[in-house]
SELOLO-124722 format. One record per atom (N, C-alpha, C): residue number from 1; residue in one letter; chain; y, z, x. Coordinates in Angstrom, 2 decimals. Layout:
N
NUM:A:A:Y:Z:X
...
END
This chain:
84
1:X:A:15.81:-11.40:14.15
1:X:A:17.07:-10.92:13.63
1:X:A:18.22:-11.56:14.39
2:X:A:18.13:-12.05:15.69
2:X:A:19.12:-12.32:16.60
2:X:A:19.43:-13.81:16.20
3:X:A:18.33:-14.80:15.53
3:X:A:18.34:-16.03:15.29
3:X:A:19.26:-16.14:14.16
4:X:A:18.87:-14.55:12.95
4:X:A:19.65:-14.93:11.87
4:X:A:20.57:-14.80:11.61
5:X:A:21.34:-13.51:12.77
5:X:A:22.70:-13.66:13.30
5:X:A:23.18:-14.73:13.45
6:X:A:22.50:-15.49:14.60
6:X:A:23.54:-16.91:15.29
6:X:A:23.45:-17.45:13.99
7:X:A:22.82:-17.60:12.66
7:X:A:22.94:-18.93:11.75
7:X:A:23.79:-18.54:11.16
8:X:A:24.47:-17.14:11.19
8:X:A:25.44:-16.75:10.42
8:X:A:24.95:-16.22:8.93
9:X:A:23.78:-16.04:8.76
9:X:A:23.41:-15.87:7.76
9:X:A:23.29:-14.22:7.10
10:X:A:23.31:-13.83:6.08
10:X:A:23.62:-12.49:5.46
10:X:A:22.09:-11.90:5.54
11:X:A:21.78:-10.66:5.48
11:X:A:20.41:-10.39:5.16
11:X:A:20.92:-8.68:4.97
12:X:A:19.30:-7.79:4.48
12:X:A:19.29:-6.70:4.46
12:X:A:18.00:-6.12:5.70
13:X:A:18.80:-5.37:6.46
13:X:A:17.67:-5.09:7.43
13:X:A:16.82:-4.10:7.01
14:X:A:15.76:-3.75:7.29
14:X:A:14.52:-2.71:6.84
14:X:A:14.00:-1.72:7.48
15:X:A:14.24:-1.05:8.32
15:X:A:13.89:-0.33:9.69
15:X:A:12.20:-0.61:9.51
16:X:A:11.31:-0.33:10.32
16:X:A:9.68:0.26:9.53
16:X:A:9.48:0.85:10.92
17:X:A:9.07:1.62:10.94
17:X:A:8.77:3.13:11.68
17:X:A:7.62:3.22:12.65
18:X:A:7.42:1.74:13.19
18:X:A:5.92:2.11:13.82
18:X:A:5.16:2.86:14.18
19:X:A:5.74:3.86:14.74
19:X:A:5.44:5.19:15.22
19:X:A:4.77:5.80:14.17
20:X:A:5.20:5.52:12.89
20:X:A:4.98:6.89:11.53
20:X:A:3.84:6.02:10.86
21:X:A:3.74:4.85:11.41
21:X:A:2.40:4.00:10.69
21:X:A:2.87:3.18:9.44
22:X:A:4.55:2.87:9.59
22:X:A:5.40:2.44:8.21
22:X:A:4.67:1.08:8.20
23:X:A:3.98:0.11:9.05
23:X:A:3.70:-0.97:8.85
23:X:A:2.20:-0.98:8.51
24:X:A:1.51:-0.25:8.00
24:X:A:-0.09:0.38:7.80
24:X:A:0.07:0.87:6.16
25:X:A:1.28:0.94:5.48
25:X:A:1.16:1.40:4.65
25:X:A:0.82:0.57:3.22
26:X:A:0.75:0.94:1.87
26:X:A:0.18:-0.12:1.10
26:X:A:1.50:-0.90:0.65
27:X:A:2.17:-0.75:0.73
27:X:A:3.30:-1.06:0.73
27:X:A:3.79:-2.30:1.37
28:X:A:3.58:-1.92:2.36
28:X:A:3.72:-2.99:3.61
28:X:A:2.58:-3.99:3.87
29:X:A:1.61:-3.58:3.38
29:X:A:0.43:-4.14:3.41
29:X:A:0.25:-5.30:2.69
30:X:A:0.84:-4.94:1.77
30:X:A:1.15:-5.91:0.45
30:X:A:1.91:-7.37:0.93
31:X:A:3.47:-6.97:1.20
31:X:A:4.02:-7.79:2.13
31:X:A:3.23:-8.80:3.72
32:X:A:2.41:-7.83:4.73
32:X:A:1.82:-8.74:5.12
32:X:A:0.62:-7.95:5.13
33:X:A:-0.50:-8.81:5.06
33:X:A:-1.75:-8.33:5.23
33:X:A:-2.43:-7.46:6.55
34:X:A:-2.03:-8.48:7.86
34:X:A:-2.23:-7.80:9.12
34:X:A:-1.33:-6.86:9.52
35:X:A:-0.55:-6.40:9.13
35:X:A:0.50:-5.18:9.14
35:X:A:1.75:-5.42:10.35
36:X:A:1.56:-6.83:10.71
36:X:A:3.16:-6.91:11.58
36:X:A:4.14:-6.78:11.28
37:X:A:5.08:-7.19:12.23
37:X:A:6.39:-6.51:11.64
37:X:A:7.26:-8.22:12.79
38:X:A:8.14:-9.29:12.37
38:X:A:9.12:-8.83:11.15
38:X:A:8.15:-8.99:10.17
39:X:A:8.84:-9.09:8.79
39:X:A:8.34:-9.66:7.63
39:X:A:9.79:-9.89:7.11
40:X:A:10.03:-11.67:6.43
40:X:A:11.09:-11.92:5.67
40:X:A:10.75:-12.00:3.85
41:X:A:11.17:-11.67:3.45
41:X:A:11.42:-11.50:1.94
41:X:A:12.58:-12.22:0.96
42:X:A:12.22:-13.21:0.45
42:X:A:13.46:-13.34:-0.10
42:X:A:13.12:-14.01:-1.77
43:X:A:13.60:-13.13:-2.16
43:X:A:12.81:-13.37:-3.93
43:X:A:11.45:-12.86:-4.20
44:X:A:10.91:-13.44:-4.71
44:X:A:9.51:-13.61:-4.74
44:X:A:8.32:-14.44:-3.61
45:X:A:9.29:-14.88:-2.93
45:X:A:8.87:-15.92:-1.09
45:X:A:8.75:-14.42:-0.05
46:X:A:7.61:-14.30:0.71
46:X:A:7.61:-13.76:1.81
46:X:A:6.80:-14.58:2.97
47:X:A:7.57:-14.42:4.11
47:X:A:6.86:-15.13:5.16
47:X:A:6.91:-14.14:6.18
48:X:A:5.81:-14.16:7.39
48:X:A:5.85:-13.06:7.80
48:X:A:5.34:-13.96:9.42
49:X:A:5.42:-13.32:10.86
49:X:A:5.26:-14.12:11.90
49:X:A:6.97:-14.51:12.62
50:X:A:7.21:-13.93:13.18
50:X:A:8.44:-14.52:14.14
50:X:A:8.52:-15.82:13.84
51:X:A:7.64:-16.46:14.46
51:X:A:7.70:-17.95:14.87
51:X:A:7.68:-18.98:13.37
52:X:A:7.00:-18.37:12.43
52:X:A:7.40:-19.28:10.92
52:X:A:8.87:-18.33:10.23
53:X:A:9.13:-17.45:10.72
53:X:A:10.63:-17.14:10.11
53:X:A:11.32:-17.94:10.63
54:X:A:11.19:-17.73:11.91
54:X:A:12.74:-19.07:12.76
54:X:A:12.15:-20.48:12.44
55:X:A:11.19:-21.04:12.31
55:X:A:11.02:-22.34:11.54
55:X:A:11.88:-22.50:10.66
56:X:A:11.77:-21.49:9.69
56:X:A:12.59:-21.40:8.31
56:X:A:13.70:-21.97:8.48
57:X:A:14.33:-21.47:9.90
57:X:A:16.30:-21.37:10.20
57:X:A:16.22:-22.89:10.67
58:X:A:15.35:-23.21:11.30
58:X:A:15.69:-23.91:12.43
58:X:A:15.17:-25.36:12.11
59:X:A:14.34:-25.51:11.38
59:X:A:14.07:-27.12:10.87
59:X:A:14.44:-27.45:9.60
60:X:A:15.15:-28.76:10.54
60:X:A:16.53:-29.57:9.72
60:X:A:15.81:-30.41:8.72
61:X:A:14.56:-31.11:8.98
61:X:A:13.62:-31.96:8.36
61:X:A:13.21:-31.65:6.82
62:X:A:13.57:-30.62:6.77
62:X:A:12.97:-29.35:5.49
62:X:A:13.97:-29.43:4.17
63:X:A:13.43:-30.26:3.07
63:X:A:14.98:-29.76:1.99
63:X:A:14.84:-28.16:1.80
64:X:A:16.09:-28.16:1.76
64:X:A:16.75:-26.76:1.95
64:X:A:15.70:-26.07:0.46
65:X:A:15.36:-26.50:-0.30
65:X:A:14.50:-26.23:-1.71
65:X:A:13.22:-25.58:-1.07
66:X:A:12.41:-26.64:0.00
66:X:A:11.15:-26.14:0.38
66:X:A:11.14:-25.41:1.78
67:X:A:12.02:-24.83:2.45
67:X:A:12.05:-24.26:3.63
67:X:A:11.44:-23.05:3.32
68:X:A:11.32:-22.34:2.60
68:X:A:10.48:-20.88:2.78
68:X:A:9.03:-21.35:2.39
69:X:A:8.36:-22.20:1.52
69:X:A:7.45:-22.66:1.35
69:X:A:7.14:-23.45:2.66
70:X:A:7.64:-24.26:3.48
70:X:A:7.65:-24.60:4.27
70:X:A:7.01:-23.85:5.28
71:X:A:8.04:-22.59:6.38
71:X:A:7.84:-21.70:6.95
71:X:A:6.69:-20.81:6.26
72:X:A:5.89:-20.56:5.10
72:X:A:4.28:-20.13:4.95
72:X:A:3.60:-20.54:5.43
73:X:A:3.64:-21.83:5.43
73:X:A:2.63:-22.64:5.66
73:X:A:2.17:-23.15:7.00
74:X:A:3.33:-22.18:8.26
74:X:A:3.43:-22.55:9.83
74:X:A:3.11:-20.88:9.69
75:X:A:2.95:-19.99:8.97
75:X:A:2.53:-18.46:9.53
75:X:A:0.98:-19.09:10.17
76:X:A:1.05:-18.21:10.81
76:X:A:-0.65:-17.95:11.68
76:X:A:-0.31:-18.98:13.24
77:X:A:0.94:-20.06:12.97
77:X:A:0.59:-20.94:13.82
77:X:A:1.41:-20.44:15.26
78:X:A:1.52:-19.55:15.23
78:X:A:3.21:-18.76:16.36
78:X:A:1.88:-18.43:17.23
79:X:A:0.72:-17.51:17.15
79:X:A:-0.23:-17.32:17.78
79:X:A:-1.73:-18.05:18.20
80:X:A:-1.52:-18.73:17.22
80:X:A:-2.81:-19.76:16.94
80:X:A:-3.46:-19.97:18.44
81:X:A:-2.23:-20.26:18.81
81:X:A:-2.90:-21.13:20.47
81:X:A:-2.94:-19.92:21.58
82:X:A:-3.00:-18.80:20.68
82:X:A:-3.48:-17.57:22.24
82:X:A:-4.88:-16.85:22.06
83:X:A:-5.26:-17.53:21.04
83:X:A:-6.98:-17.27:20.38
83:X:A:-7.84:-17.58:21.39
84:X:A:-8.54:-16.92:22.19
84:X:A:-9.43:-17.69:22.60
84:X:A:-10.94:-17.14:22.55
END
């Protein structure tokens, strides 16, 4: 959220309730499968993972067309390398 501040960019924030199990729900489930939290949404595009949301913001390389398709396709990779 702090990244999408600095880009200056507009959004709607979502609270989810960890405590109450808001990220366990089918709901949410739907959105991401493993039940983390953030999750970005925008249209019919969801990407979910810290580290492929700020991809999204942050690589210039990306036409602005494929950046959320883009940032899917780096989910899983924010943790990848703490698998062992």
């Amino acid at each position: 959220m702090i990244a999408i501040k600095d880009f200056g960019l507009s959004f709607d924030y979502v609270a989810v309730n960890m405590a109450k199990g808001e990220r366990l729900t089918p709901e949410y489930l739907q959105l991401n499968p493993l039940g983390y939290v953030p999750v970005l949404v925008d249209g019919d595009t969801v990407v979910f993972e810290s580290f492929a949301i700020l991809m999204n913001f942050v690589e210039d390389k990306v036409c602005p067309d494929e950046k959320l398709a883009w940032a899917q396709c780096h989910t899983g990779k924010g943790f990848a390398g703490k698998i062992y």
